[in-house]
C-alpha positions in Angstrom: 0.0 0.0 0.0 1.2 2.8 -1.1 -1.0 6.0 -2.1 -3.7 6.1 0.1 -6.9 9.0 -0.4 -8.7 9.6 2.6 -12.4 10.3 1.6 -15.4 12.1 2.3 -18.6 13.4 1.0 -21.9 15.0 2.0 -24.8 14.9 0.3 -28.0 16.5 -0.9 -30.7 13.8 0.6 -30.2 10.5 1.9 -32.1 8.9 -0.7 -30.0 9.2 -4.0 -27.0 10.6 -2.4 -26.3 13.3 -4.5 -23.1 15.0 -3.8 -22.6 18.4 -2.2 -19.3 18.5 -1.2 -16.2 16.0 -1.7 -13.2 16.8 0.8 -10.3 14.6 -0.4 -6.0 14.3 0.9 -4.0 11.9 -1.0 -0.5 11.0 0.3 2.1 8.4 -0.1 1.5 5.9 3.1 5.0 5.4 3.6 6.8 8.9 3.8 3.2 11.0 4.0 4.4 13.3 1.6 1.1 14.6 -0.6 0.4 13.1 -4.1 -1.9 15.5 -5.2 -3.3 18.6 -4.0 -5.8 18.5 -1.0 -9.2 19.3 -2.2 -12.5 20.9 -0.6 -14.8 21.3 -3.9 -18.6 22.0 -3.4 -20.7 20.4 -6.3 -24.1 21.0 -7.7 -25.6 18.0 -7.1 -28.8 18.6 -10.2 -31.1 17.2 -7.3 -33.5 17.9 -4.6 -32.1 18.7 -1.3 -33.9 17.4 2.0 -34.1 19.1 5.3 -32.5 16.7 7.5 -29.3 16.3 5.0 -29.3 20.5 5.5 -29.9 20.3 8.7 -26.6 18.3 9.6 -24.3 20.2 7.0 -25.6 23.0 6.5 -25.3 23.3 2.3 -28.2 24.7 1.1 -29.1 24.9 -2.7 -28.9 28.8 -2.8 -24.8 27.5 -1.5 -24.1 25.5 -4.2 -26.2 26.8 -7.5 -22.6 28.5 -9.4 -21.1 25.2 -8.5 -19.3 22.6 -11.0 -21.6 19.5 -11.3 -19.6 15.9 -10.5 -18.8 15.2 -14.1 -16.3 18.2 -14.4 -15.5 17.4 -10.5 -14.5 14.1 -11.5 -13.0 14.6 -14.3 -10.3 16.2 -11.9 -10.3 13.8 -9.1 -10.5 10.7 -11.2 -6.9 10.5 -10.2 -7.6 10.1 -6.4 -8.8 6.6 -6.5 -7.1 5.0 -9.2 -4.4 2.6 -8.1 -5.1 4.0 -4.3 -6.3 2.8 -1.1 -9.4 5.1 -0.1 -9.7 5.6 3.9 -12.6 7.1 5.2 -15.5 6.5 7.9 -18.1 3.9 7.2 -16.7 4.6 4.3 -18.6 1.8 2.1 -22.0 2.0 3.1 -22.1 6.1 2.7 -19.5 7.9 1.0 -18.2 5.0 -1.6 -22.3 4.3 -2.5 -22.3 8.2 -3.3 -19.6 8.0 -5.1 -20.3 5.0 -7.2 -24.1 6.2 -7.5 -22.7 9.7 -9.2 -21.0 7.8 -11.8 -23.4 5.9 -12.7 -26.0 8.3 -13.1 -23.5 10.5 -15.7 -22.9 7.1 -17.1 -19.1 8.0 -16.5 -16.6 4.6 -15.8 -16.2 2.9 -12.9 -12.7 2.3 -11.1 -11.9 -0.8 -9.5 -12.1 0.3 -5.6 -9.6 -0.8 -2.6 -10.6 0.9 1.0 -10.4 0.5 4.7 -12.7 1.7 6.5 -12.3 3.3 10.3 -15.4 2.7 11.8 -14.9 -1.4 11.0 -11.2 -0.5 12.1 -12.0 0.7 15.5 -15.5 -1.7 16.0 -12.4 -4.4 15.9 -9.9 -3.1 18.0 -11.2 -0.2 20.1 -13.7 -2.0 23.8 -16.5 -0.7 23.1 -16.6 -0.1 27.2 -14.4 2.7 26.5 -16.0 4.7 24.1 -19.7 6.2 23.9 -19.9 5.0 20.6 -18.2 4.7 17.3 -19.2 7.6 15.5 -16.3 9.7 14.1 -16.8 12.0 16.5 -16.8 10.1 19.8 -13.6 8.6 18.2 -11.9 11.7 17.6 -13.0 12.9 21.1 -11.6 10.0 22.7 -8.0 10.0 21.4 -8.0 13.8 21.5 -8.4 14.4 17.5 -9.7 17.9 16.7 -12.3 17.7 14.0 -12.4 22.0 12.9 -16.2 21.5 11.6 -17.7 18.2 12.0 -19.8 17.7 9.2 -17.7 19.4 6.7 -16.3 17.1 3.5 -13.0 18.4 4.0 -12.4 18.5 7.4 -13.8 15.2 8.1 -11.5 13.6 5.9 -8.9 15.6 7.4 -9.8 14.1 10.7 -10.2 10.8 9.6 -6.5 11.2 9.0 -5.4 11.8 11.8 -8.0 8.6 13.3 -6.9 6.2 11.2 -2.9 6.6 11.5 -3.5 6.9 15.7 -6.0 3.6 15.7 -2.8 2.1 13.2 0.3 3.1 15.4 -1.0 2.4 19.0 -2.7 -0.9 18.0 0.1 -1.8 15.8 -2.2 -3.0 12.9 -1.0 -4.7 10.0 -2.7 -2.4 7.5 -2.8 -4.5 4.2 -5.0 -6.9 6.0 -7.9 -4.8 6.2 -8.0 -3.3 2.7 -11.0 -4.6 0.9 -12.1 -4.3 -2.4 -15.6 -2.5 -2.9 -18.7 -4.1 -4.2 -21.2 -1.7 -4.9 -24.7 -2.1 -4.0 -27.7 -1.2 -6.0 -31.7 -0.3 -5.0 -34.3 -0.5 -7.1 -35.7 2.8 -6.1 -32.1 4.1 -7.0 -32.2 1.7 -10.6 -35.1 4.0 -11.5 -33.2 7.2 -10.6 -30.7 6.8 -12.5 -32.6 5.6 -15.6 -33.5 9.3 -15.5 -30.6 10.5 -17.8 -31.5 8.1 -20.3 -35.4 8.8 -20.3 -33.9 12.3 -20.4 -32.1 11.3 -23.6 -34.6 9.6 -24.9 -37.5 12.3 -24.8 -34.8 15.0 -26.1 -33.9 12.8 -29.2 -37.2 12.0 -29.4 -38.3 15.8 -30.0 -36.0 15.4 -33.2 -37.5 12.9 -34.8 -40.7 14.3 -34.5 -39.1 17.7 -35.7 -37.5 15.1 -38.8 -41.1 13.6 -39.5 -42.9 16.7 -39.8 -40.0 18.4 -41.9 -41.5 17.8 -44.8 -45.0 18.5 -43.8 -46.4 15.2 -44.5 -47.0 12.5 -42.0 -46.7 8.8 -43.1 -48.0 5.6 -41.8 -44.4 4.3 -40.8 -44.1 7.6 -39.1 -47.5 6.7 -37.2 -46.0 3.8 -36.0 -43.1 5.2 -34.7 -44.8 7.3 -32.6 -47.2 4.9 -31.2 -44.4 2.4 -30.5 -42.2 5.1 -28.6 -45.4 5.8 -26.5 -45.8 1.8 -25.8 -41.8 1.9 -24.9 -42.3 4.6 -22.1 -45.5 3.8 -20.5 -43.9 2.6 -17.8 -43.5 5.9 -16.7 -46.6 7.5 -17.0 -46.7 7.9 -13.2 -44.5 10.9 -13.7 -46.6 14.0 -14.6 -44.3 15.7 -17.4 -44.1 12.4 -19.3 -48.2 11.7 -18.7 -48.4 14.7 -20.4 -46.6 13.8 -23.4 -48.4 10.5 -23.1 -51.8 12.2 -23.3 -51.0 14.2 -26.2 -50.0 11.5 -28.2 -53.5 9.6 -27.1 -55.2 12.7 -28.4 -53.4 12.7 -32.0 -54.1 9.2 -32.6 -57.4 8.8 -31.4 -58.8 8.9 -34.8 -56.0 7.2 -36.8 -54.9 10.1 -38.5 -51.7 13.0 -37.5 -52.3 16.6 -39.1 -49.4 18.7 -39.0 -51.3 21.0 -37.0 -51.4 17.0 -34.2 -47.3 17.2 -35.1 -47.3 20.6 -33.8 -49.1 20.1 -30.5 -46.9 16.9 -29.8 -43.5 19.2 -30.4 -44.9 22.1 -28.1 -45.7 19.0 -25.2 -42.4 17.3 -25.5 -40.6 20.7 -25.5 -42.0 22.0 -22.4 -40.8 19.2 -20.6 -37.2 20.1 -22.5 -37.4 23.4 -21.3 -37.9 22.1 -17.3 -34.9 19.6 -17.3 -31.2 20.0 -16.5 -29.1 19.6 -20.1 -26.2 21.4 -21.3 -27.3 23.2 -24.7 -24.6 21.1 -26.8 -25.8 18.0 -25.4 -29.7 18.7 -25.9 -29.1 20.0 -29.4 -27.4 16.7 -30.1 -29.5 14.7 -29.4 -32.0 16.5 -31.6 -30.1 16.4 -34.0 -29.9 12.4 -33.7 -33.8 12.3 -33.6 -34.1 14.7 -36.4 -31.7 11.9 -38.6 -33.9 9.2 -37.2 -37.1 10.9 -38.1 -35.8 11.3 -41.9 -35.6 8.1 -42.4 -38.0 6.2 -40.7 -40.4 6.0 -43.3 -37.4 5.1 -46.0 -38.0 8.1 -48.4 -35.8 11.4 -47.9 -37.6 14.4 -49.9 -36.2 17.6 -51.2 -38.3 19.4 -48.6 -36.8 17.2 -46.1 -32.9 17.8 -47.5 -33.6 21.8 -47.4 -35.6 22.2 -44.2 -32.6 19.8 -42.3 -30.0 21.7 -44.4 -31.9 25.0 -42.7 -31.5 23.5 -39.0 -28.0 22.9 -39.5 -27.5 26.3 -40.6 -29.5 27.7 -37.0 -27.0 25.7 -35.1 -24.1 26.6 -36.7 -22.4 26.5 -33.1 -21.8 22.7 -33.2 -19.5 23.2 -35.7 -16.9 20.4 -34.6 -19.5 18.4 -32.4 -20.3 15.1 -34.2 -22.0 14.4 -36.3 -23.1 18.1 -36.8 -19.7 18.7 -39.4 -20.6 15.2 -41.5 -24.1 15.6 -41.3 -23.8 19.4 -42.6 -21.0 18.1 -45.4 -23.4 15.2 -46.4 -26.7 17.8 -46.8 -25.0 20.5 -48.5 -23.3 17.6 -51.3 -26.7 16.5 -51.9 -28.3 20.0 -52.7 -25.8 21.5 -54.5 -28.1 21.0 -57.8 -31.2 21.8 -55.3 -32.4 18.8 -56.2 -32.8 15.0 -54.5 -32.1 12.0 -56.9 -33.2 8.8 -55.9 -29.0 7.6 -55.8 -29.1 10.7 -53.6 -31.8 9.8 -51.2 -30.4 6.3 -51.1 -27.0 7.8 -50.0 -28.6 10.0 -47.6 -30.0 7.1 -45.7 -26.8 5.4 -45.9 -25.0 8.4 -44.4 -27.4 8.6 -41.4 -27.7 5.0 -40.7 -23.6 5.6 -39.9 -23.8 8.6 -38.0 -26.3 7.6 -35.2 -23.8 3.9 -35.2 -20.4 5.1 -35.5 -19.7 1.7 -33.7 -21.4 -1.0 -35.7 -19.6 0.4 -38.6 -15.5 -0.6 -36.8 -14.0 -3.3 -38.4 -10.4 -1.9 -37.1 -7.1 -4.2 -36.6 -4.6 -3.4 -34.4 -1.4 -4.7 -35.2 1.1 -3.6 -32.6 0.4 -1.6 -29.1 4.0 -1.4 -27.9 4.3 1.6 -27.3 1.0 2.6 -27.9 -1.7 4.7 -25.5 -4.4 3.6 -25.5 -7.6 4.4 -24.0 -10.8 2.2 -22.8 -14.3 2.6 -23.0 -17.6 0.7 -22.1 -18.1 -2.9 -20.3 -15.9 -5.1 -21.9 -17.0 -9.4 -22.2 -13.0 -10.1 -21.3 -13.6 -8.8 -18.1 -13.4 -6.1 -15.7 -11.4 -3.0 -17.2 -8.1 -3.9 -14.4 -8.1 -7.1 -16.1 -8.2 -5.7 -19.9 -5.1 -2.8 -18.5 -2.9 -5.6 -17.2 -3.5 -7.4 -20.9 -2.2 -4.3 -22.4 0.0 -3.4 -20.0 2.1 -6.3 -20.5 2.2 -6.1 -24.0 4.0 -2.7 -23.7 0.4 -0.8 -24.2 0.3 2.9 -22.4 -3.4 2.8 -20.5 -4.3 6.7 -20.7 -7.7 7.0 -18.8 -9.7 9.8 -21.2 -8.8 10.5 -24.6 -6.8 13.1 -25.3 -5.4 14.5 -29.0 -2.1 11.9 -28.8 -3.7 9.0 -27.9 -3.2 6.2 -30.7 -5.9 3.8 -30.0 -9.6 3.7 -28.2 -10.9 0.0 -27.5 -14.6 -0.1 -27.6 -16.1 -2.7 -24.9 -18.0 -5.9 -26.6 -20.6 -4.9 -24.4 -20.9 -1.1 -24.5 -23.5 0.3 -22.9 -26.2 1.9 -25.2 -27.5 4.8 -22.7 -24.9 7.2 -23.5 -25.6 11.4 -24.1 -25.6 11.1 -27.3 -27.0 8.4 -29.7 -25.9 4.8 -29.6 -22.3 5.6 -29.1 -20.5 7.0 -25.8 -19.0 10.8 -25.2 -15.1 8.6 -25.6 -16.1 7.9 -29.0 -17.7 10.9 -29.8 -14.6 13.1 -28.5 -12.5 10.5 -30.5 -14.4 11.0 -33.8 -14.3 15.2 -33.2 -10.6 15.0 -32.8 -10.0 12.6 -35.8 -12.5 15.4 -37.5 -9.5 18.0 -36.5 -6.5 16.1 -38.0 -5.9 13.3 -34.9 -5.3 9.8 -36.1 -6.8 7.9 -32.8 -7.5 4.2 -34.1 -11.5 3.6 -32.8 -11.6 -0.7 -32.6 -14.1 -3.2 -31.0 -12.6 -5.6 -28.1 -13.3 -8.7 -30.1 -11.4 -7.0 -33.1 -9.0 -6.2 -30.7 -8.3 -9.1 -29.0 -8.3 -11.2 -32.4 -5.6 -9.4 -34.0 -3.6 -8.9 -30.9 -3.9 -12.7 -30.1 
């Protein structure tokens, strides 16, 4: 054991755990000199705060509105607990489940997880006859540790510190003993929490497709079916009001087997009012439009001129995703097609073909990779070889550099056989997507499915 982060967190309300504040010190074990910089960051946590979570910390929303939310927080203190032991205070049960719940609601990767935790640390060799209890507190109090402000991120990890390396040196514990590796544990209450993003997703790149169907003023029977087969797909959560509504607006347009424009128009003004009340950045939102808008294009298989020009015309509105895939393609693709103002059936044809490979960048990789020596190389997804430690060391020791995000020099992004599909943006993950914007800008990073991977590696 070497680096070692002590760890805490508060959070917004005890049932999702969304974080407030993260208060982190990472030092070497051995010498205690610090690895990296001592943090105290507050966090928007994009949820509801509850009374008796303010009551203990005292963050209030009003405290924390101007604040980063965790996926630019993390994408700083990723560092902390990668190749690390992480100390803290019950330590699993409430600030690792926070932790682990945040990434998995931004869908961001998981690291594999080594702890100890004090309060198991001092159940086991602290007599319970001598202390009142074994909250942090009573600890600290007992062997004369000054917490500055109980209840604070930062300072509590600051005092868990100091309690673990005093329960260490008069007990004389063997330390690597009581590291553990951490499992996380998952609610069904907090399953359906997190699905939120992705309904989130959904409903946004929904609004584009029916923005692409009723871009050329006509609505189709394929297009009919689309709709009534998205409604059948999110009935399940018709117990929240701002989807019933979009529920009961679809009921009303279908109710006598025929969609006007005028029908298209009161479903767009529904879904968008429930665009307007959620928390997405502009980029991503206008993204996944976009997707939707592709989607609606083609879903009844024939791409008109009015189509071609009104998508051309969106493009042109959102000129500001210039470099955000697959705004440049897609704008490249519609302004080849119209250059004669006119749609050929060769050109529809191609038009379809285009879009079918822009919303699945990744069905389309048929990548080899002949040598990684050398190489760095990035992972993303769930990978059917195993957990991502497993995939690094198989790199690793072929002379492979594992970089964790993907930056402008790295050579080669492996995508996990099995990838999850509820990303920001389409069916392909942000990794990708940043991959495919830098290859856009003169990067050669080498995108490649595991199996392809693995088969010409082997």
């Amino acid at each position: 054991m070497i680096k070692v982060t002590y760890f805490d967190v508060e959070y917004a309300n005890s049932k999702n755990k969304s974080i407030c504040q993260i208060g982190l010190m990472c030092e070497n074990y051995t010498t205690g000199d610090p690895v990296y910089p001592e943090r105290d960051i507050y966090i928007n946590p994009e949820d509801e705060f509850d009374c008796n979570c303010i009551c203990i910390h005292n963050i209030t929303p009003d405290r924390v509105r101007d604040a980063m939310n965790f996926p630019a927080a993390w994408k700083d203190i990723e560092r902390y607990f990668t190749n690390t032991v992480v100390i803290g205070h019950n330590v699993a049960s409430a600030d690792l489940d926070a932790l682990i719940k945040a990434l998995k609601r931004y869908n961001l990767d998981i690291p594999e997880i080594y702890y100890i935790c004090t309060y198991e640390l001092a159940r086991e060799y602290v007599p319970a006859y001598e202390v009142e209890n074994y909250s942090m507190s009573k600890l600290c109090e007992y062997f004369n540790i000054d917490i500055d402000s109980e209840h604070n991120a930062f300072d509590d990890a600051c005092a868990c510190a100091d309690l673990f390396k005093t329960i260490v040196d008069i007990y004389n514990i063997d330390v690597e003993k009581h590291v553990r590796k951490y499992v996380p544990k998952e609610t069904r209450e907090f399953s359906r929490y997190v699905s939120n993003p992705m309904l989130r997703k959904s409903i946004s790149e929904f609004y584009g497709v029916i923005r692409g169907l009723a871009i050329d003023s006509v609505v189709s029977n394929e297009e009919v079916q689309y709709i009534k087969q998205w409604k059948k797909e999110k009935e399940e959560y018709a117990d929240q009001r701002e989807i019933a509504d979009i529920l009961c607006v679809i009921d009303r347009i279908l109710a006598d087997g025929i969609v006007t424009n005028d029908e298209m128009m009161s479903l767009q003004v529904a879904v968008k009012s429930y665009l307007d009340i959620v928390k997405t950045s502009p980029i991503t939102l206008a993204t996944q439009i976009l997707d939707g808008i592709l989607k609606g294009i083609i879903v009844d298989g024939d791409i008109s001129e009015a189509e071609c020009k009104n998508l051309r015309q969106w493009l042109y509105d959102n000129i500001y995703l210039s470099d955000h895939y697959p705004f440049n393609k897609a704008i490249t693709m519609i302004d080849k097609v119209l250059e004669d103002s006119k749609v050929t059936k060769e050109e529809a044809e191609y038009i379809t073909s285009m879009i079918n490979d822009l919303l699945n960048p990744v069905q389309m990789l048929t990548s080899q990779v002949n040598d990684i020596n050398g190489k760095r190389i990035c992972l993303t997804g769930d990978f059917a070889y195993g957990a991502k430690a497993n995939v690094e060391k198989y790199i690793a020791e072929r002379g492979g550099v594992i970089e964790k995000s993907v930056v402008r020099s790295l050579d080669i992004l492996i995508v996990g056989d099995n990838e999850c599909q509820a990303y920001a943006n389409g069916t392909y993950g942000t990794k990708i997507k940043k991959a495919i914007e830098y290859n856009g800008k003169g990067c050669n990073i080498q995108i490649v499915k595991e199996k392809d991977f693995f088969d010409s590696v082997k």
